[in-house]
ZAPAFI-584505 format. One line per 8 residues: number of its first residue (from 1); their letters; for each residue y negated, z, x of C-alpha. Coordinates in steps of 0.001 Angstrom, whole numbers, plus 500000, padded with zeros to 6 digits. Example, Ala and Ser with C-alpha at 12.3 -4.5 7.8 and 13.67 -1.06 7.14 Angstrom:
BEGIN
1 = AS = 504500/507800/512300 ~ 501060/507140/513670 $
This chain:
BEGIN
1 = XXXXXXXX = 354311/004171/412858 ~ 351414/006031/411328 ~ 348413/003522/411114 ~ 345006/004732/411779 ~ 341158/004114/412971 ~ 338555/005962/414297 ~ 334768/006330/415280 ~ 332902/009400/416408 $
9 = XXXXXXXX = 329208/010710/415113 ~ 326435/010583/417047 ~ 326216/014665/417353 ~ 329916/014216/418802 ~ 332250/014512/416138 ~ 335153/012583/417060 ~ 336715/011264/413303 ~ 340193/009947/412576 $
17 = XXXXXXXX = 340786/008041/409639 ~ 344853/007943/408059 ~ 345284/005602/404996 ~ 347858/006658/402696 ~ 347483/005409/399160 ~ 351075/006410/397866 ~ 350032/009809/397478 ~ 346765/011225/395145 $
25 = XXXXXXXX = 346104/013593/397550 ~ 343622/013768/400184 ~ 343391/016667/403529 ~ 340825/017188/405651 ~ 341966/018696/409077 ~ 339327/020221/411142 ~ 340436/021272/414893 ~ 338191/023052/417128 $
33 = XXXXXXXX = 338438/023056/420731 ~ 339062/026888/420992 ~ 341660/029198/421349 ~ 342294/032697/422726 ~ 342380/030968/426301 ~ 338416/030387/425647 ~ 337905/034718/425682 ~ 336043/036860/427674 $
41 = XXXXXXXX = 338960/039293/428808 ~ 337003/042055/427844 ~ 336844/041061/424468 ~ 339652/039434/423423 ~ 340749/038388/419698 ~ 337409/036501/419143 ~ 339084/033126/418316 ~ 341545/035042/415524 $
49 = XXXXXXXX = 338725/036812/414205 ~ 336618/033744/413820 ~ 339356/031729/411929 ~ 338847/034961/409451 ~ 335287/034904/409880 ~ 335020/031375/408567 ~ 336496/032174/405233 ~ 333141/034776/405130 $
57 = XXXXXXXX = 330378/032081/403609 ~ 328376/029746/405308 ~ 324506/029115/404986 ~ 324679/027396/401953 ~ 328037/028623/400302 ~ 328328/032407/399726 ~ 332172/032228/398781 ~ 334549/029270/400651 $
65 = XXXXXXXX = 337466/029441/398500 ~ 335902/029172/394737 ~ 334328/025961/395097 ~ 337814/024838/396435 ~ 339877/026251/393631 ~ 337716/024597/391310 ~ 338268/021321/392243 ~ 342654/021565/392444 $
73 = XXXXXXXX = 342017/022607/396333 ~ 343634/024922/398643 ~ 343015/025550/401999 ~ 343900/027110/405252 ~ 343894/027945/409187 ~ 345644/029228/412404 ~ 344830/030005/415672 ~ 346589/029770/418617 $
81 = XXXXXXXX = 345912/029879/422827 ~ 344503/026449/422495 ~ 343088/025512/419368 ~ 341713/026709/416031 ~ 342972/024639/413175 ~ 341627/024511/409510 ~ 342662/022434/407277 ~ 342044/021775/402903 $
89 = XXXXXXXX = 343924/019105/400432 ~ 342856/018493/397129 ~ 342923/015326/394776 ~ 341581/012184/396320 ~ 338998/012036/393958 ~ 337667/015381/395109 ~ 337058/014563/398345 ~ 333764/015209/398819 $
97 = XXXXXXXX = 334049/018755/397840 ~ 336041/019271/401055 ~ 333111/017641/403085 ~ 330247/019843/402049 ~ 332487/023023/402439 ~ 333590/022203/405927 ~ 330275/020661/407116 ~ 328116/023766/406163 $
105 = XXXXXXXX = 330154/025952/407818 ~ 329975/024337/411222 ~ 326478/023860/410730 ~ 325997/027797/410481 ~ 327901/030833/409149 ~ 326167/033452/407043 ~ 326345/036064/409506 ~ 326320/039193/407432 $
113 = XXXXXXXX = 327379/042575/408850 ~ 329522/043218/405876 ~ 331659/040101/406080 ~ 331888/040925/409894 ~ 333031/044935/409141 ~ 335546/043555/406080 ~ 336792/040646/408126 ~ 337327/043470/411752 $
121 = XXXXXXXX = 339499/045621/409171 ~ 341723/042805/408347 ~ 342298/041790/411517 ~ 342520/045622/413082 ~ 344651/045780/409949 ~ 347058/042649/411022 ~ 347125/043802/414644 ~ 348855/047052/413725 $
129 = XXXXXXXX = 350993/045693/411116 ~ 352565/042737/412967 ~ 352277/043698/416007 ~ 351997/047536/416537 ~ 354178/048829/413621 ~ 357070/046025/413353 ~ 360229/046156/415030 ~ 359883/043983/418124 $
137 = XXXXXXXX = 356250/043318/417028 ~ 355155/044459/420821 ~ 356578/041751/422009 ~ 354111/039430/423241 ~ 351640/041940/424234 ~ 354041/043335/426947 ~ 355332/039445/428351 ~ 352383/037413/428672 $
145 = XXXXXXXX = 350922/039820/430659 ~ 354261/039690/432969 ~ 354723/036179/432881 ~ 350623/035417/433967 ~ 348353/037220/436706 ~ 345702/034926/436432 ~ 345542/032717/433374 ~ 343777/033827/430257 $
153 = XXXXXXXX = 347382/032873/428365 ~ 348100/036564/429689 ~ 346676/038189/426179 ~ 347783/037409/422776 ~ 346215/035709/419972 ~ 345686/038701/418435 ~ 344057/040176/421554 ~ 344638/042962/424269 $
161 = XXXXXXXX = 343926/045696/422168 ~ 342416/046738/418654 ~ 339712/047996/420562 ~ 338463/044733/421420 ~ 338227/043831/417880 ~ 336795/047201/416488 ~ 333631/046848/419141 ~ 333042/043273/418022 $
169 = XXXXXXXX = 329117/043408/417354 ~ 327007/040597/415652 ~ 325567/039417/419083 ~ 329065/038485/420326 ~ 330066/036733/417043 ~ 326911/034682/417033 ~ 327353/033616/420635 ~ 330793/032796/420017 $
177 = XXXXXXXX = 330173/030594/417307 ~ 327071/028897/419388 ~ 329694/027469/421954 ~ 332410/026697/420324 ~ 331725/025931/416916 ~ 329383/022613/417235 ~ 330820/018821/416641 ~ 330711/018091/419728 $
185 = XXXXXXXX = 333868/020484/420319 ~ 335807/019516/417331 ~ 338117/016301/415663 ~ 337919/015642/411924 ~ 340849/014282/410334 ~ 340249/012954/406980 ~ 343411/011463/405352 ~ 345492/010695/402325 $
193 = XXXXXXXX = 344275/008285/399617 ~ 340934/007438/400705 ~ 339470/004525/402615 ~ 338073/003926/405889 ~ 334838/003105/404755 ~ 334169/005620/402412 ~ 335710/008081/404476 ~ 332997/007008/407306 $
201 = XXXXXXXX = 330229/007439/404282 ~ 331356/010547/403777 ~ 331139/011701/407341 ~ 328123/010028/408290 ~ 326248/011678/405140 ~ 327813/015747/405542 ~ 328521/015959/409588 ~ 325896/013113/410779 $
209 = XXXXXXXX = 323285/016096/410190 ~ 324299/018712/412008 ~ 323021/019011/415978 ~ 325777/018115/418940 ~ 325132/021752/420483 ~ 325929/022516/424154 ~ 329226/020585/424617 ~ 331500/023547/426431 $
217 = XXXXXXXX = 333018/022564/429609 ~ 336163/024757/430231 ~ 336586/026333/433839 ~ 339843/028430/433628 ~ 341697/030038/436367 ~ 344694/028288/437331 ~ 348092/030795/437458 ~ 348976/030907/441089 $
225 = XXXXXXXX = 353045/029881/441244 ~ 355483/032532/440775 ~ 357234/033452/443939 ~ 360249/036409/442838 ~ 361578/037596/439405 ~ 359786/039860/437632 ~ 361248/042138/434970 ~ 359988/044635/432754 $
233 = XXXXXXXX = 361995/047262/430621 ~ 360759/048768/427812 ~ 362184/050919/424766 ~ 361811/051600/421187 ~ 363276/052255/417925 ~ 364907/048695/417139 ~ 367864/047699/415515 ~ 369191/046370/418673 $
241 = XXXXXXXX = 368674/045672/422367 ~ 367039/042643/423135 ~ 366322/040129/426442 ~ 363221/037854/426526 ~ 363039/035752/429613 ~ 360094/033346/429960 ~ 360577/030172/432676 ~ 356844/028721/433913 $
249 = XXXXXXXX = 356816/025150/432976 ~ 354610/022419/432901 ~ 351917/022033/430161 ~ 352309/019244/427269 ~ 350462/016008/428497 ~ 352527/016775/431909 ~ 355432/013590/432514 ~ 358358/016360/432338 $
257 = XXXXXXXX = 357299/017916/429280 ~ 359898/016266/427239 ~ 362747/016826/429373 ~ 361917/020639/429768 ~ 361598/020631/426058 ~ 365093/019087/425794 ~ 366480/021707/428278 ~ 365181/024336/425577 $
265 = XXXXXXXX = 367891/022701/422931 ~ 370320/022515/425285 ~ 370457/025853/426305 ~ 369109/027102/423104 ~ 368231/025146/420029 ~ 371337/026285/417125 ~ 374839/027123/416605 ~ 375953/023826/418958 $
273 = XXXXXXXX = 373737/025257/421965 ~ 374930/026008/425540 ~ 373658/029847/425411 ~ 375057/030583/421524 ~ 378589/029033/421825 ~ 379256/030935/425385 ~ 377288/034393/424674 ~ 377774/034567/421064 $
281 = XXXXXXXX = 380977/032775/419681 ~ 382848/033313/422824 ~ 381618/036368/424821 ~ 380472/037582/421630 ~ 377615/039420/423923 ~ 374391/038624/421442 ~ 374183/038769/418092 ~ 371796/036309/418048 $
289 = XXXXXXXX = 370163/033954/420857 ~ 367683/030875/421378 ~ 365796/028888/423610 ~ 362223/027264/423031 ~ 358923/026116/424992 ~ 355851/027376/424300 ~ 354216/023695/424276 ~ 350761/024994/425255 $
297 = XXXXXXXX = 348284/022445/426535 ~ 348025/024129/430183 ~ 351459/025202/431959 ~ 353476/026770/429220 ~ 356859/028683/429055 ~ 360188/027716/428622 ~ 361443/030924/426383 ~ 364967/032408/425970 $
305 = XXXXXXXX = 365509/035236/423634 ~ 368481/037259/422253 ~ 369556/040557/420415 ~ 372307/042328/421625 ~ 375668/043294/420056 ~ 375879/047064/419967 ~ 377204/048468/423405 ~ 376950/045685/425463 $
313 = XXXXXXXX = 374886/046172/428328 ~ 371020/044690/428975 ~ 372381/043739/432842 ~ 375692/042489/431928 ~ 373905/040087/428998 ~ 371158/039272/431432 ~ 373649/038234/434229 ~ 375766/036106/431378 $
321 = XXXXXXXX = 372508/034190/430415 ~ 371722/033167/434265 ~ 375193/031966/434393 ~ 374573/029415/431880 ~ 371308/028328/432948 ~ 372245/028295/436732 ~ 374651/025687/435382 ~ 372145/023045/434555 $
329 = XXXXXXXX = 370613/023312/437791 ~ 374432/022447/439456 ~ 375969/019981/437031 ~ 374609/016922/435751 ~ 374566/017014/431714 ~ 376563/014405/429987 ~ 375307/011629/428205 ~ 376850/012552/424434 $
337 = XXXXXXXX = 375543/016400/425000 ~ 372022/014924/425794 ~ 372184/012125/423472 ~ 372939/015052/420481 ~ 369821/016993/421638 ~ 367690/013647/421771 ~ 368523/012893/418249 ~ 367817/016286/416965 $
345 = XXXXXXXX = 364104/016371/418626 ~ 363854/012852/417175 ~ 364737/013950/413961 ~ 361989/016609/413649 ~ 359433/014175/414255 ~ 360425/012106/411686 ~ 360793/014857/409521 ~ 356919/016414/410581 $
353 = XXXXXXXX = 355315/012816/409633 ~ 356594/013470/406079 ~ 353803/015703/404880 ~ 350490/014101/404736 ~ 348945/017346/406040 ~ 351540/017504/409180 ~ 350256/014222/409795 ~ 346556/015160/409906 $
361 = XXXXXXXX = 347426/017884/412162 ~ 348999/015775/414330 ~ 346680/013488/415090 ~ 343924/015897/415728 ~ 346100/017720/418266 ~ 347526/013974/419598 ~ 343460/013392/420305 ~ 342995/016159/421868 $
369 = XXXXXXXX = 345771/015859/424402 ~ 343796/012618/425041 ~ 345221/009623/422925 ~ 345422/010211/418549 ~ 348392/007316/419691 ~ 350625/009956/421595 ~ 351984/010542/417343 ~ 353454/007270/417661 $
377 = XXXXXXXX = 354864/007865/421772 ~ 356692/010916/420956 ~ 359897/009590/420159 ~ 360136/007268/422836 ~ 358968/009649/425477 ~ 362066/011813/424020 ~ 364810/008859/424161 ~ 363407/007773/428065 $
385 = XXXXXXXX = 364344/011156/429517 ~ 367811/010656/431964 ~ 370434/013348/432931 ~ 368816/013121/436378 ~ 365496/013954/434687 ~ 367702/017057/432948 ~ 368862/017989/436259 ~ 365880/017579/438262 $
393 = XXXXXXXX = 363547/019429/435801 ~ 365918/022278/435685 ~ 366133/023117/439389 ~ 362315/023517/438972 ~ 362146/025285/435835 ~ 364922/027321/435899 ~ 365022/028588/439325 ~ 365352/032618/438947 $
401 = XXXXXXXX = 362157/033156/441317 ~ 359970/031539/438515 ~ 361545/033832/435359 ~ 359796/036455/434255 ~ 362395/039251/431565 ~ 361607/041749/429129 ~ 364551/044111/429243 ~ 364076/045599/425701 $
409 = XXXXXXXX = 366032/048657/425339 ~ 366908/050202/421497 ~ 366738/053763/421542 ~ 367252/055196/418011 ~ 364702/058025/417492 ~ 366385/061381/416741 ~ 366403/062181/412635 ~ 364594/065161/411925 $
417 = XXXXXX = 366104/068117/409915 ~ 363917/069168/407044 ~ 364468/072686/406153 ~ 365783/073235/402206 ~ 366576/069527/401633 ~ 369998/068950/400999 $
């Protein structure tokens, strides 16, 4: 049970305040309500940049990180489709350090053209490392846009393109940050050895100042419901073949959440899985395979992935994976294979609430979803799912009409002779 209370500023701010005095640590967690979902598709990769951007200086504070450093802190963030996320520790004594930093840079960023230009080359930079120039890196920029027509989870964190980033002009940053980056769009976390009240003190004396802004009101397309398969193939020069097929599924406040999520183990989640012990051990057909969901706020994915053995066929390992999944829309699972998958999900939870930090990022994203409570549900949302939950969840999910695949051919490119090297 993770104990906590909470009040919310005047400009907005919801706060959440976690005790812990076994630990002489302290985190601030600061989530804002904005993720690559939030983009205009035309330019796309604001939310990344602006998790960079942050780290730039704020009105007051020409360098984030030294002030930090100085004071036994480190820090972080990461963006997603939903959220941005940043978060600091330090010692518990040091506290305040981690208020004035984050406050002054909701309050306003510097804004220079420099820290714009440096922070667009990192990000062009990390765009055609991880994504351009990596084996497999491609990935997600060629199945979201498969899986969704409609929804703005059809780009990438990262964005569409590099161009998007490189065209990224002050104007657009500063409007950016004007909607989404006010109190009234974000959840402070403040936890570890501290106490409610000075916590609140804290709060009330760096946030209390800063104005509410426009509180954004989010008006996104809903993805009309896939009717056929859909399947893409592609090529490069990869190690091995690969299959990525992506199942619409409901989003994560929806009631069948948790039993989709528990389909994802059994199919997919280790060496005991449904889809490893028939396709790998025994057909030996994949070299590797797993299944996952997406857990996105709005309707997600359920995702199964695999690399191929050399010379076995993309068809023939596509055809064995719907064999195992059209299984759990026949058969009812049994209650020891779903019992083992409920004790594994059960045992990461327990395992995430053993970092303070996990837990601050928890609760902001539990508040969000609606309730900073739904931390304490999550176990016993997992343990009330039923087989006939399992079974009725995958006729929905898993149904082949609703799949989108990436067939993701290896074709080694052809060595080139160099004349007079041996």
């Amino acid at each position: 049970m993770i104990t906590f209370k909470e009040f919310t500023l005047d400009n907005g701010l919801q706060v959440i305040v976690h005790e812990d005095h076994s630990t002489p640590m302290a985190v601030l967690n600061v989530l804002y309500n904005v993720g690559s979902r939030d983009e205009d598709e035309n330019h796309t990769g604001f939310a990344h940049l602006f998790e960079h951007l942050m780290f730039s200086g704020s009105k007051n504070i020409p360098v984030y990180d030294e002030p930090l450093q100085r004071v036994g802190g480190e820090n972080n963030a990461f963006t997603s489709p939903d959220i941005t996320n940043y978060y600091l520790s330090v010692p518990a004594q040091n506290i305040e350090t981690g208020f004035w930093l984050e406050s002054d840079r909701m309050l306003e960023l510097a804004f220079s053209e420099h820290g714009l230009e440096v922070q667009r080359k990192v990000v062009v930079e990390e765009f055609k490392q991880n994504y351009l120039n990596q084996p497999y890196g491609d990935v997600w920029l060629k199945l979201r846009p498969l899986v969704y027509k409609e929804h703005p989870y059809r780009w990438a964190t990262i964005g569409k393109e590099i161009a998007h980033i490189e065209d990224a002009v002050m104007d657009d940053v500063k409007s950016f940050f004007k909607k989404h980056y006010s109190p009234s769009n974000a959840i402070l976390v403040v936890a570890g050895n501290i106490t409610f009240e000075h916590a609140r003190e804290l709060a009330e004396k760096w946030f209390g100042p800063i104005p509410a802004g426009t509180k954004y009101e989010r008006q996104l397309p809903a993805e009309p419901q896939q009717a056929s398969p859909r399947v893409l193939e592609t090529s490069a020069d990869v190690p091995l073949s690969a299959i990525y097929k992506a199942y619409h599924m409901p989003g994560r406040s929806h009631k069948d959440y948790h039993a989709i999520d528990l389909i994802s183990d059994i199919l997919g989640n280790g060496k005991s899985s449904r889809l490893y012990n028939r396709l790998v051990k025994e057909q030996k057909l994949f070299n590797t395979i797993s299944a996952s969901v997406s857990g996105s706020i709005e309707p997600g994915m359920l995702l199964i992935q695999g690399k191929l053995n050399e010379g076995v066929a993309l068809e023939d390992a596509n055809a064995a994976i719907e064999a195992v999944t059209a299984e759990l829309t026949e058969y009812m699972v049994e209650e020891h294979e779903l019992n083992k998958v409920k004790n594994q999900a059960e045992t990461v939870i327990v395992f995430s609430e053993i970092e303070l930090l996990n837990r601050a990022m928890n609760l902001a994203y539990s508040k969000l979803l609606g309730d900073a409570n739904f931390i304490n549900l999550e176990g016993q949302k997992v343990q009330a799912v039923t087989p006939q939950d399992i079974l009725r969840c995958a006729k929905q999910v898993l149904d082949p009409n609703n799949c989108s695949t990436l067939l993701y051919k290896a074709e080694k490119k052809p060595v080139k002779e160099v004349e007079g090297v041996a």
